[in-house]
C-alpha positions in Angstrom: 21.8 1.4 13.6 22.7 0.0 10.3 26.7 0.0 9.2 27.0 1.7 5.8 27.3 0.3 2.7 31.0 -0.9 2.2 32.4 -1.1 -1.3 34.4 -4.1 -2.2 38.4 -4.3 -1.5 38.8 -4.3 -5.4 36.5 -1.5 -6.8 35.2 -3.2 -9.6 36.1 -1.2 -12.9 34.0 -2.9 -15.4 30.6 -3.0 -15.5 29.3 -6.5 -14.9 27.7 -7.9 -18.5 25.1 -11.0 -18.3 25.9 -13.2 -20.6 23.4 -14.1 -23.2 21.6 -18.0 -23.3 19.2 -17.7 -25.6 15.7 -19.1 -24.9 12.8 -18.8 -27.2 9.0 -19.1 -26.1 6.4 -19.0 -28.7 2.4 -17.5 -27.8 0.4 -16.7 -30.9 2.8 -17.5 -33.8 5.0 -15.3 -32.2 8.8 -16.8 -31.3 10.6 -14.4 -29.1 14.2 -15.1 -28.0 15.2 -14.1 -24.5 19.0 -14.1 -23.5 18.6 -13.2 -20.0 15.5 -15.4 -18.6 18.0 -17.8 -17.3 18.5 -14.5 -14.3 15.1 -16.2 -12.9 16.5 -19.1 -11.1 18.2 -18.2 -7.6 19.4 -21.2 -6.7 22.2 -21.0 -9.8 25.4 -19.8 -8.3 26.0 -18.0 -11.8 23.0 -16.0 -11.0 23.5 -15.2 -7.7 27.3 -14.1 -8.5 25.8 -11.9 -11.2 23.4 -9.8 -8.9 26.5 -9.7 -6.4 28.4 -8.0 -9.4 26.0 -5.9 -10.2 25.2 -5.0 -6.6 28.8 -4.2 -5.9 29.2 -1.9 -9.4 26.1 -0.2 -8.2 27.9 1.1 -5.2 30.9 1.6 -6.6 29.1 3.7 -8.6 27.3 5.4 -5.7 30.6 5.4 -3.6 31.0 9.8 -4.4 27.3 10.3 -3.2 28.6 8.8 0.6 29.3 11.6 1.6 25.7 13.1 0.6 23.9 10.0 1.5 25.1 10.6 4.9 24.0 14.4 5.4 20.7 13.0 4.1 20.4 10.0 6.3 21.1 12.7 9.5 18.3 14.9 8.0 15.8 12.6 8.3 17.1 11.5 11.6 17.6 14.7 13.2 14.3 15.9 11.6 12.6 12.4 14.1 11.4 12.3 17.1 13.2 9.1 17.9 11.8 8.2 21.3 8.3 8.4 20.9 5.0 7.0 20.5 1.4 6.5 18.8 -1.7 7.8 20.4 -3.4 5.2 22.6 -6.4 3.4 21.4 -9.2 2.1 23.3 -10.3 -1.5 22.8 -12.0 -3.3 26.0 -10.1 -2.5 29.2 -7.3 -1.2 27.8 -5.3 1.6 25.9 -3.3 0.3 23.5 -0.2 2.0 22.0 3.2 1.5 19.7 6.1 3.2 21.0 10.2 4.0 19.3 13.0 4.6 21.3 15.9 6.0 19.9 18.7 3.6 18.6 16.2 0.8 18.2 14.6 0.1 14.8 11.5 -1.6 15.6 8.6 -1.2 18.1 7.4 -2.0 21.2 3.7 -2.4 21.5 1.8 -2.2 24.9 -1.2 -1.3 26.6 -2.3 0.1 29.7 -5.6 -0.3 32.1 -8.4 2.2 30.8 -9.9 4.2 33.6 -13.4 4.3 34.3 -15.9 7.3 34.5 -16.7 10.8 32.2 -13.1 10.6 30.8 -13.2 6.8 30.0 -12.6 7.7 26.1 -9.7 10.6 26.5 -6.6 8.9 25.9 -4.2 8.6 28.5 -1.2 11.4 28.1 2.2 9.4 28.0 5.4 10.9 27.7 7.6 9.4 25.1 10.7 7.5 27.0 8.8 7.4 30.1 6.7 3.7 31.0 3.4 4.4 32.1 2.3 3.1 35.6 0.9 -0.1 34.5 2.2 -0.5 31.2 2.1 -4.4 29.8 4.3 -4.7 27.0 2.5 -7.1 24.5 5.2 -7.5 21.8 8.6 -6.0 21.3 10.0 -6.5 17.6 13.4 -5.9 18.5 13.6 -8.9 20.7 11.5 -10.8 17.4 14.1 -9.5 15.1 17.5 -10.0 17.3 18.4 -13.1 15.0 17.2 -12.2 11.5 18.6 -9.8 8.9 14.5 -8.5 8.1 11.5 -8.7 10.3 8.1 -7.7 9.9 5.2 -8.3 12.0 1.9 -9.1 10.1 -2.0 -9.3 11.2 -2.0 -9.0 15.0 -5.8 -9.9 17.0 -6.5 -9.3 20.6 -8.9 -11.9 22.0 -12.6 -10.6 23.7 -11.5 -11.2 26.9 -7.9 -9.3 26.2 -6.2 -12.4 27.3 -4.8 -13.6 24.6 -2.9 -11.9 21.2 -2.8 -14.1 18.2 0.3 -12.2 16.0 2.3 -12.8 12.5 6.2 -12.7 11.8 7.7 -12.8 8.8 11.5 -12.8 8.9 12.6 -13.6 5.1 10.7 -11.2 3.4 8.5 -13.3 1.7 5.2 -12.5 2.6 4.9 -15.9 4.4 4.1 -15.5 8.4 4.2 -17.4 10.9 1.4 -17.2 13.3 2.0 -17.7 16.8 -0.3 -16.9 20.1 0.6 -15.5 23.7 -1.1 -15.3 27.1 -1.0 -11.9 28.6 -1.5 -13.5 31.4 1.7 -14.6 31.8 3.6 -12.7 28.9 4.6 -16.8 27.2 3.9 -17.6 23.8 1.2 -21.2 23.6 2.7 -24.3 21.6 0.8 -23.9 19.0 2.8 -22.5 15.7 1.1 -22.1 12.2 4.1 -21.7 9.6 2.5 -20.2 6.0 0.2 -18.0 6.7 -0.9 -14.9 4.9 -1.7 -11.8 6.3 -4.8 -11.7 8.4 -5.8 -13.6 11.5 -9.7 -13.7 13.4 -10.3 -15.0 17.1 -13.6 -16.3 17.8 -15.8 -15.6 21.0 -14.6 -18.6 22.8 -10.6 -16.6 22.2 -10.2 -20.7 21.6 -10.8 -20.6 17.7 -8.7 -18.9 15.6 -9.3 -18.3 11.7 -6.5 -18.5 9.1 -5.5 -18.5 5.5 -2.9 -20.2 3.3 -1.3 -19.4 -0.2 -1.0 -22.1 -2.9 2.2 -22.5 -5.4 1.3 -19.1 -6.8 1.3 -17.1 -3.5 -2.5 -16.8 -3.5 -4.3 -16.9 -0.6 -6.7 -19.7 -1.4 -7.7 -21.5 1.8 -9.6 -20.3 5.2 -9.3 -22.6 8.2 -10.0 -23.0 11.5 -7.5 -23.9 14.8 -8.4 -24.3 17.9 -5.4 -24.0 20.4 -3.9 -26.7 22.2 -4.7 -29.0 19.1 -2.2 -29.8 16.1 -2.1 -28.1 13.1 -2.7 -30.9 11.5 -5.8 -31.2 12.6 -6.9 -28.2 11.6 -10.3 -27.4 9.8 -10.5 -26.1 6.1 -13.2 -23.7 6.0 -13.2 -22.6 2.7 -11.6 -23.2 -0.4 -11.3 -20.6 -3.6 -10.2 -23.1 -6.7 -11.0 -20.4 -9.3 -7.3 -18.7 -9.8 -8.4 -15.2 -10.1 -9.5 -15.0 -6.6 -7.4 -14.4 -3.2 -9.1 -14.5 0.1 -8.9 -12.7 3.7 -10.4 -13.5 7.2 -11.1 -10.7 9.8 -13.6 -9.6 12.5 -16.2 -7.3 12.1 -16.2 -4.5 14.4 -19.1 -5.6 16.6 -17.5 -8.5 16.7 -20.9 -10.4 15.9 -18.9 -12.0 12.7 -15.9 -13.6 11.4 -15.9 -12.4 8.1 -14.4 -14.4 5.2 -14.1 -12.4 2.0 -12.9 -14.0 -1.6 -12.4 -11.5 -4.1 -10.4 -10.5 -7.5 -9.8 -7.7 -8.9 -13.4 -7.6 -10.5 -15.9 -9.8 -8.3 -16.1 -10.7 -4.6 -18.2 -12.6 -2.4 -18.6 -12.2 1.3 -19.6 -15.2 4.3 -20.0 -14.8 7.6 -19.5 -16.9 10.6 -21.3 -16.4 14.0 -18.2 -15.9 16.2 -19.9 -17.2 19.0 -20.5 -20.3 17.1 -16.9 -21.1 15.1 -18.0 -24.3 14.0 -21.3 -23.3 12.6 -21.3 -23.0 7.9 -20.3 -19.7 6.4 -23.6 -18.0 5.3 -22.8 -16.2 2.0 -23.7 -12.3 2.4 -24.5 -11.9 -1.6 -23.8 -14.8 -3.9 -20.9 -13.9 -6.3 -21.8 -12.4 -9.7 -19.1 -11.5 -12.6 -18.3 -7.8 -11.9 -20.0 -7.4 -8.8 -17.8 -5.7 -5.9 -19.0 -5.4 -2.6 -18.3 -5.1 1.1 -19.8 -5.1 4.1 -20.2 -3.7 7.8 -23.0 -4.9 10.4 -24.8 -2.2 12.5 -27.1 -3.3 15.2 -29.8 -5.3 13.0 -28.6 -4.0 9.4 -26.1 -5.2 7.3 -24.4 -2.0 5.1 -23.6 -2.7 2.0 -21.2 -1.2 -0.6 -21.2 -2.2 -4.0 -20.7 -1.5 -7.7 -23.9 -3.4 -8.9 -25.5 -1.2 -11.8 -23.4 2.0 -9.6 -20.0 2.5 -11.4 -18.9 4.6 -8.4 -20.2 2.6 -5.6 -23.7 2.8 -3.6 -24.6 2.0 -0.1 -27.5 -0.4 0.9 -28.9 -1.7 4.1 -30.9 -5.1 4.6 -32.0 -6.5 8.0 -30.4 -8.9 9.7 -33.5 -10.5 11.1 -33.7 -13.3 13.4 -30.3 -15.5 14.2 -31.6 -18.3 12.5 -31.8 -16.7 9.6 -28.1 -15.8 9.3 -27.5 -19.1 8.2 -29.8 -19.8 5.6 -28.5 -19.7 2.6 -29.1 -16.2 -0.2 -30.8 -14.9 3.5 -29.6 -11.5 2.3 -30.2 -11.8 -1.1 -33.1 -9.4 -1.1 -34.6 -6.3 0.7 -32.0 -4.4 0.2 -32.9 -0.9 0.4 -30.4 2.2 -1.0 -29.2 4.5 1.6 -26.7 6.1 -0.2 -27.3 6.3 -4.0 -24.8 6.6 -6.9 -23.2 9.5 -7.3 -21.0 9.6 -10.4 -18.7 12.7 -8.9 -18.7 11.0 -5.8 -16.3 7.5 -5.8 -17.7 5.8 -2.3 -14.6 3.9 -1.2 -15.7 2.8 2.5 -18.2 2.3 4.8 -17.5 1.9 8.9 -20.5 1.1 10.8 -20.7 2.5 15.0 -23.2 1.7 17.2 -25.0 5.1 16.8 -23.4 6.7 13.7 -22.0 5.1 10.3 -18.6 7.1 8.7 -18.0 7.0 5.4 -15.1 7.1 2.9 -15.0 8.6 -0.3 -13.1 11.0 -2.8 -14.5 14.0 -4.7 -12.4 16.3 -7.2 -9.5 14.2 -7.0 -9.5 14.5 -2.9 -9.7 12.0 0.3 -13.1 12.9 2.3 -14.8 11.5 5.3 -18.3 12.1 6.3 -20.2 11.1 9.4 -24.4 10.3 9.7 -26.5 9.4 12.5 -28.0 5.7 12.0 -31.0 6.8 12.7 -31.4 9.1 10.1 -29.3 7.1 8.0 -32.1 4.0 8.2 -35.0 5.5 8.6 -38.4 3.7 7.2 -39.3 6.2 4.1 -35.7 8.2 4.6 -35.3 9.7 2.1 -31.5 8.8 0.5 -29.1 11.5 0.0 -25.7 12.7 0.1 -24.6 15.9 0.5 -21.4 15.8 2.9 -19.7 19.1 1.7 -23.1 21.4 2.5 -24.0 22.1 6.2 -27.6 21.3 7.0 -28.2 19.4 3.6 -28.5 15.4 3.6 -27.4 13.4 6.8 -23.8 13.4 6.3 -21.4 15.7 8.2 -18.1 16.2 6.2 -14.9 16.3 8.5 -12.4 18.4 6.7 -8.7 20.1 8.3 -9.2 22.7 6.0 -6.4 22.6 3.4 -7.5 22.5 -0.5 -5.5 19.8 -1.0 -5.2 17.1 2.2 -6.2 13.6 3.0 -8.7 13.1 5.7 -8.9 8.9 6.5 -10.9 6.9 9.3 -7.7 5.7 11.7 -8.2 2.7 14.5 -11.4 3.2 16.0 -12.6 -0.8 16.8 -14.6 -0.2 18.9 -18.4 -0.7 18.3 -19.8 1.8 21.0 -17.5 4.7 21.1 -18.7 8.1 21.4 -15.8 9.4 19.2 -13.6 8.3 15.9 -10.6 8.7 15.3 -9.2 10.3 11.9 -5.8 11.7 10.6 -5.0 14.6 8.1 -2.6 15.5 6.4 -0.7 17.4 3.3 1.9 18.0 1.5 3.0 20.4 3.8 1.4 20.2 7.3 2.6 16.9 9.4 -0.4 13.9 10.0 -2.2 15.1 12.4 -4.4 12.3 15.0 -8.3 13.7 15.8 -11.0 12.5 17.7 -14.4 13.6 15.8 -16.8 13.5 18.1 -19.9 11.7 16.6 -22.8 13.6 18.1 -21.1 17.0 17.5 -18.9 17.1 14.6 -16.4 18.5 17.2 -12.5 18.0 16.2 -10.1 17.5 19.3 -6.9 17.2 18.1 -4.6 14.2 19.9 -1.6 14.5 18.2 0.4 16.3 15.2 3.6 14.3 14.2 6.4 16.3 15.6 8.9 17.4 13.3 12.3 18.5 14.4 14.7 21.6 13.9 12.3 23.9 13.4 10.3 23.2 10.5 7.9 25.8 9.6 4.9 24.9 7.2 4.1 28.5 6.2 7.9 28.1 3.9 6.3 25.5 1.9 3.4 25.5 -0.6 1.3 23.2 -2.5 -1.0 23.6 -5.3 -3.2 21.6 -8.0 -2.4 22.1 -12.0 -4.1 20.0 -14.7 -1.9 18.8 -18.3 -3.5 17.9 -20.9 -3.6 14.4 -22.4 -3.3 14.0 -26.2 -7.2 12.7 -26.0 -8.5 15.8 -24.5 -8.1 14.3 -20.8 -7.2 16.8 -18.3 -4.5 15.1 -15.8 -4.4 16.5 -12.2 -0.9 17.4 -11.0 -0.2 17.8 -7.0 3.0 20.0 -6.6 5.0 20.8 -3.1 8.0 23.4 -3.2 9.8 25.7 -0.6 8.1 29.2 -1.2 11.4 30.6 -1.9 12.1 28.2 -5.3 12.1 30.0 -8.7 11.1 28.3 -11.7 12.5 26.7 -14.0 13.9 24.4 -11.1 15.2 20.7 -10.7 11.7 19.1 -10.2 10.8 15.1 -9.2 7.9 14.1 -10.8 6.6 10.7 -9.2 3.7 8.3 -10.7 1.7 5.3 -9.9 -1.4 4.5 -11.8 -2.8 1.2 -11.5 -5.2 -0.7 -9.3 -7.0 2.0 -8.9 -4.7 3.4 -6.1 -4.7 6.4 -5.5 -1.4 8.8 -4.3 -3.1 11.2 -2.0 -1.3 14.2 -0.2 1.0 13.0 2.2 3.8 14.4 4.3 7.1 13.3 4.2 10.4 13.8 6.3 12.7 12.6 3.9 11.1 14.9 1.1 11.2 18.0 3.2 15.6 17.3 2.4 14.8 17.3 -1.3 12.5 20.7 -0.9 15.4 22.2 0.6 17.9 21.7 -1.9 15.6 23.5 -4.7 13.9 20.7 -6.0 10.0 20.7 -6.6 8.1 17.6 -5.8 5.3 16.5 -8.1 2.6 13.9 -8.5 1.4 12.9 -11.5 -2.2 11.6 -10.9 -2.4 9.4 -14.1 -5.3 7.2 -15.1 -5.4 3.7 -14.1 -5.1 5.6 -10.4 -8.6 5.9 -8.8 -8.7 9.6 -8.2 -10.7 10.3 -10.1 -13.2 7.8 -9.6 -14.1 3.8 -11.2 -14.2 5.2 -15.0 -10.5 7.3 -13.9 -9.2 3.0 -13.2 -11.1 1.8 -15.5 -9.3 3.9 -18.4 -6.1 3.1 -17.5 -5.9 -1.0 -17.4 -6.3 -4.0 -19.7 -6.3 -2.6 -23.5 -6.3 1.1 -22.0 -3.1 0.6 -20.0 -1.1 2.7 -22.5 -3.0 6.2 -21.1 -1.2 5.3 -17.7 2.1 6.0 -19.6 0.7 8.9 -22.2 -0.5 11.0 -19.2 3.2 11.0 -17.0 4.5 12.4 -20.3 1.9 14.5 -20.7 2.9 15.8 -17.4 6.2 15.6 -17.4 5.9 18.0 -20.6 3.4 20.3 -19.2 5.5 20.7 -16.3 8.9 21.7 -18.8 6.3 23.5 -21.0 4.7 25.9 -18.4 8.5 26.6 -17.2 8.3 24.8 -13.9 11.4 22.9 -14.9 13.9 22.1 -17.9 14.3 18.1 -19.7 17.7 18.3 -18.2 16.3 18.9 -14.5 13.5 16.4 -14.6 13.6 13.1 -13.0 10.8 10.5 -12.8 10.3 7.6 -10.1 7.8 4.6 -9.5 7.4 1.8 -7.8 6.1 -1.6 -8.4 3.2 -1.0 -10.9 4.8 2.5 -11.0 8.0 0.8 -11.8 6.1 -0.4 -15.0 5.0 3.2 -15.3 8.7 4.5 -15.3 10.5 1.8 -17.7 7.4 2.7 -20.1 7.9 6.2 -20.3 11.7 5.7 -20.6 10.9 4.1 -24.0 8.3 6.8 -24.8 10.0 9.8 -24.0 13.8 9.3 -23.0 14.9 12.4 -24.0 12.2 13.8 -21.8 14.3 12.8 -18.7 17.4 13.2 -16.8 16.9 10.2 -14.9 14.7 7.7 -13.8 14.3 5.1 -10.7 12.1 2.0 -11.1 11.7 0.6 -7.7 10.7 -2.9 -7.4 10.0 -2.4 -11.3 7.3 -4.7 -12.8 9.2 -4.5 -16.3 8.7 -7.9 -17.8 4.8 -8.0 -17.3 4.4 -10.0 -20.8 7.3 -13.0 -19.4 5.4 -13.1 -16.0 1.8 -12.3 -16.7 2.1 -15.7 -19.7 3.2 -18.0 -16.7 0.3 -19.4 -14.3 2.7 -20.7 -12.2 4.1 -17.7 -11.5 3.2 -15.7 -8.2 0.1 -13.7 -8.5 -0.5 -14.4 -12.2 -3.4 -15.0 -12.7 -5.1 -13.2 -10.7 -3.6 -10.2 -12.5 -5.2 -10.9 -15.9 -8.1 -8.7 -14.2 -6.0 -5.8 -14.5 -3.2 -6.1 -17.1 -5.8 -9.0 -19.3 -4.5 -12.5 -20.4 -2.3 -12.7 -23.0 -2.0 -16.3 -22.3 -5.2 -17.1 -23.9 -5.9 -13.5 -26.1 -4.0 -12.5 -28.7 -4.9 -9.2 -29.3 -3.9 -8.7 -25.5 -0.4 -10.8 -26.3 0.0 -7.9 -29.1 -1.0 -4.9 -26.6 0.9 -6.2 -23.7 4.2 -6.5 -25.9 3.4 -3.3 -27.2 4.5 -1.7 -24.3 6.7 -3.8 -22.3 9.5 -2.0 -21.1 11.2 -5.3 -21.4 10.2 -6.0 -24.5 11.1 -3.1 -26.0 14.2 -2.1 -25.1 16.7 -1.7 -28.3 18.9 -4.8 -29.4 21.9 -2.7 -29.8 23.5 0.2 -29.0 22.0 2.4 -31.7 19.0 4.8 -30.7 19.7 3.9 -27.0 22.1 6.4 -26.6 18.9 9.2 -25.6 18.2 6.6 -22.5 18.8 8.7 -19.0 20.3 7.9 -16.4 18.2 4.8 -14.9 18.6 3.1 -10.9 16.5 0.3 -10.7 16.0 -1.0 -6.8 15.4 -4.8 -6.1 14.8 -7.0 -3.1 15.5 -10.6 -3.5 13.0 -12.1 -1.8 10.5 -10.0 -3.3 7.2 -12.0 -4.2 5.2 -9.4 -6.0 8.0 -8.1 -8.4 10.3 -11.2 -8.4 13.9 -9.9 -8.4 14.4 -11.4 -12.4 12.7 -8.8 -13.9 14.5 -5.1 -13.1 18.2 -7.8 -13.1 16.7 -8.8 -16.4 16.2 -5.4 -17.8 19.0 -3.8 -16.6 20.9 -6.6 -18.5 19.2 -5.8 -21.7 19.4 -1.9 -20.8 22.9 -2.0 -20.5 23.7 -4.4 -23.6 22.0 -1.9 -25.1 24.1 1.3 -24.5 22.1 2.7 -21.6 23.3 3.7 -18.6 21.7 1.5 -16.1 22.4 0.6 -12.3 20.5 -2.6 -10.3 20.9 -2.3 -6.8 19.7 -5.2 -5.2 19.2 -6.1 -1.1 19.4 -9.8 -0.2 17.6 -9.6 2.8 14.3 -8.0 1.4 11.0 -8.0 0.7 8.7 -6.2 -1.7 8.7 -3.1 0.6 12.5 -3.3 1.1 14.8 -3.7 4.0 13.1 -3.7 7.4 13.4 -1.7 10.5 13.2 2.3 10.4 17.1 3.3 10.3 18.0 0.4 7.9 15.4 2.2 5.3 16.1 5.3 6.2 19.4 4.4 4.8 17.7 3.0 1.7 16.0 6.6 1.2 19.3 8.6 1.6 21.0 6.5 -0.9 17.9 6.7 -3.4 17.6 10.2 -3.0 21.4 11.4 -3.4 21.6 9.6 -6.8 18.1 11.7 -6.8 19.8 15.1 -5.9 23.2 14.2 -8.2 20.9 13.7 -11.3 18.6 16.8 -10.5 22.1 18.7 -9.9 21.2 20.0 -6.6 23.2 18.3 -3.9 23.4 21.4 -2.4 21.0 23.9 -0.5 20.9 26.8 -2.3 
């Protein structure tokens, strides 16, 4: 269990001020000067003095809320099942399962023999702290992480014969993972180490061949390759190679098996190749060659390919087109045509998925603003002369069966379920309010058997809590949707959290949440803003919120955020706003937009210099976000929009007018790759030169997601949400 944050001998009294080195870059006929871009390079030991100062006025500043951070940080622990573990899943021979134990922050992952006969698909019933009677455990992180100060294990493959497990580390925080291999067998790792890679790993038929990617300079996955163990890396086999910058690229398995799939895609296009993974060596056949704008995925079923895509269907449709003969497979454009629509476009209907089973096809998708899953019988689904529909919502209409747990507002997603010939699925559901729940859906019947609900400790009782939907309204016309959770017993106007996201057409979907349930019971209301540039609301919802639309993201939080003070849900003075990441952007926007609107705001990971970052190609990432944010590199009208609304950018030179900033907590990780650490340390600089009252709290042994292992970040939370409660004014239950 982690220590808790010290403060330094010498409280420091003064809050740390960068000092300003002018540098001037020029785009457009536009020379802007920027005093703090020298912040970007960690290897200065002025720079890395100047996060410690401002990481050590941070919690000198947070030093009253201990006390508070503590009762929060035993709320969430006391509210955990600490010794406990995931429902097993069947793959092969075995049930395979993650388990906690209580004082440890990582897990231990293990399987144990399946039994044969009727039952073969109802999961063993282990008792949490108890080992099974031939339990095999595959991988412990806490003996992975003993020597390292984060630890996070990436892509993880079990071979066909369950003999060997090809797994990931990353111990920086970086995003870089080293791939490694071990015989169950014995329980010893191979020789053979792969520093570099990226997320994702795919063993071949032979469990010989093993499928990889690297990142260039820029952190994007670029290259595919091919090991085969017992060889040198150096010897290994590029596959494929992406040259065009705006495209990353993954390996996996399909679920049959049949296919190592390679997939290069940006955040407009992709491309799909497959590889016979009983013959490793043989050329990547190309599923659909790659056309500008043209998004599509793809699942193999017995003798069909399923298809999802966006081509002349803004919401995504699903086609089918026959495999036909092995040889075929090969031949270049073989799937080109006879394509045939199974599932047509639907443009209230935002298809997100498609999971193929050897009987039955499940599919994923989102209507008014909400998480669905449906199931259909293959052979209904590909009939000759079917004809295609989709109803999932109406019993007896159309071939889909919605599943549903029966709340108005929930999310209902396909979990593990890899293998190709099981009788059941697995899906979770959950709320605002009602703990994830783990359920087998029986394909044939529709029939729900539920596995597992996340327990929740000392006696909480959903039927004290509510959630409901309201719409704002957007200065366009646009109606927003608002999700909002509060105790029952909570009387308006009341200290209220109002969180946002909006870009990359993610959407925030109900979800439960331990540490929340210690904010609902201190008064405060928990809202989410479902802005556009979030994909709720289907492609056009996205679509409307990025490039030279972005600025809606930020108009619809204050939208919000007023409705919310208008409609008496809340006061200005009892409103607080957080982000992250892309939602970090969202909050240092709107604290330009509407500071007075606010008590406080905190940008985690903020992406708050997107014009510095988004101009340099050698930065990480770059350019394959032009897709999304455009290229003010190259545009000028996107230089001009992107400035616009830079929170960077637009931060006051002086003190004067910044005095209506809130209070702002910005939350870093040094090692971060996604939102390099210069940007919030930048701001926060220029914040606080302004007038503003700004704190950067920064970990050193982080990545994007923050500190690793589950006390450690519960930690994190507690601190985050007492400077939370202290801004709302409710650091007490009522």
């Amino acid at each position: 269990m982690p220590e808790p944050a010290t403060i330094p001998e010498t409280e420091p009294t003064v809050a740390p001020r960068a000092p300003r080195r002018p540098t001037t870059r020029t785009h457009h006929g536009d020379a802007v000067t920027d005093d703090y871009e020298w912040l970007r390079d960690a290897d200065d030991p002025a720079v890395v003095a100047h996060l410690e100062a401002e990481d050590a006025w941070t919690r000198a500043r947070l030093a009253h809320l201990a006390p508070l951070r503590d009762r929060l940080f035993t709320e969430i622990k006391e509210r955990t099942l600490e010794t406990d573990l995931s429902v097993p899943v069947r793959l092969g021979g075995h049930w395979y399962y993650s388990r906690t134990l209580e004082g440890r922050q990582y897990a231990v992952h293990a399987r144990v023999p399946a039994a044969p006969g009727p039952a073969a698909w109802d999961p063993p019933v282990l008792e949490p702290g108890t080992e099974p009677p031939g339990e095999q455990v595959l991988l412990d992180e806490n003996a992975l992480a003993a020597d390292h100060e984060f630890f996070a294990l990436g892509g993880t493959e079990i071979s066909a014969d369950e003999r060997l497990l090809a797994y990931q580390t990353d111990t920086q925080g970086d995003e870089r993972y080293l791939l490694r291999f071990r015989d169950l067998t014995t329980g010893a790792d191979l020789p053979d180490e792969i520093p570099g890679t990226s997320p994702g790993v795919a063993l071949a038929a032979d469990g010989e061949h093993v499928f990889y990617t690297t990142v260039d300079d820029a952190w994007r996955p670029h290259r595919a390759w091919r090991h085969r163990l017992g060889t040198p890396v150096a010897d290994d086999v590029l596959v494929l190679e992406e040259p065009d910058e705006r495209f990353w690229m993954g390996v996996g398995l399909t679920r049959s098996r049949r296919f190592v799939q390679v997939e290069v895609a940006s955040k407009l296009t992709s491309e799909v190749r497959l590889i016979p993974a009983d013959e490793p060596t043989a050329t990547p056949a190309t599923v659909w060659p790659r056309r500008e704008g043209v998004e599509y995925s793809v699942e193999d079923s017995r003798d069909h390919l399923l298809i999802l895509h966006n081509d002349g269907a803004e919401n995504f449709e699903l086609a089918a087109v026959a495999l036909g003969p092995r040889e075929r497979w090969s031949v270049p454009g073989a799937f080109a045509d006879g394509a045939r629509v199974v599932v047509p476009h639907d443009p209230d209907v935002r298809i997100d998925a498609v999971d193929a089973f050897a009987e039955h096809a499940v599919l994923s998708y989102r209507r008014d603003a909400t998480p669905r899953v449906a199931v259909a019988a293959l052979d209904a689904l590909l009939a000759p002369g079917a004809t295609p529909g989709f109803a999932p919502g109406a019993a007896g209409r159309g071939v889909w069966r919605e599943v549903t747990g029966g709340n108005v507002l929930e999310t209902v997603q396909l979990d593990a379920s890899p293998e190709t010939d099981q009788p059941l699925v697995r899906v979770v559901v959950e709320s605002f309010t009602t703990p994830r729940a783990v359920y087998d859906v029986v394909l044939t019947t529709g029939e729900l058997i539920l596995r597992k609900r996340q327990p929740v400790l000392g006696g909480y009782d959903p039927a004290q809590y509510e959630q409901r939907r309201e719409w704002a309204i957007a200065d366009d016309g646009t109606r927003i949707p608002i999700s909002l959770v509060r105790r029952r017993d909570v009387r308006e106007p009341a200290p209220l959290l109002l969180y946002g996201y909006g870009a990359y057409e993610y959407s925030l979907d109900p979800w439960f949440s331990v540490p929340r349930l210690s904010l609902l019971d201190r008064g405060v209301v928990f809202a989410v803003a479902h802005v556009r540039g979030g994909g709720e609301l289907g492609r056009r919802w996205y679509d409307d919120g990025k490039l030279l639309a972005k600025r809606h993201t930020f108009t619809d939080f204050v939208a919000v955020a007023r409705h919310l003070v208008d409609t008496g849900w809340t006061t200005s003075t009892r409103l607080a706003a957080e982000g992250g990441s892309a939602g970090g952007l969202l909050m240092g926007a709107v604290a330009n937009l509407a500071p007075g609107l606010f008590a406080g705001i905190h940008a985690a990971v903020p992406f708050v210099d997107p014009l510095t970052s988004i101009l340099d190609p050698s930065l990480p990432l770059t350019v394959t976000e032009w897709e999304e944010w455009g290229d003010p590199l190259h545009d000028p009208a996107v230089y001009a929009y992107l400035k616009g609304y830079s929170p960077y950018e637009n931060v006051p030179p002086g003190p004067d007018g910044a005095a209506a900033y809130p209070r702002i907590l910005a939350t870093t990780s040094l090692h971060d790759t996604r939102v390099l650490y210069v940007e919030p340390a930048k701001w926060v600089a220029r914040l606080r030169a302004a007038g503003a009252p700004a704190l950067l709290r920064i970990e050193m042994s982080a990545g994007h997601g923050g500190v690793s292992g589950r006390y450690a970040r519960w930690e994190q939370i507690a601190e985050e949400n007492a400077w939370l409660l202290d801004v709302l004014g409710a650091t007490e239950r009522p």
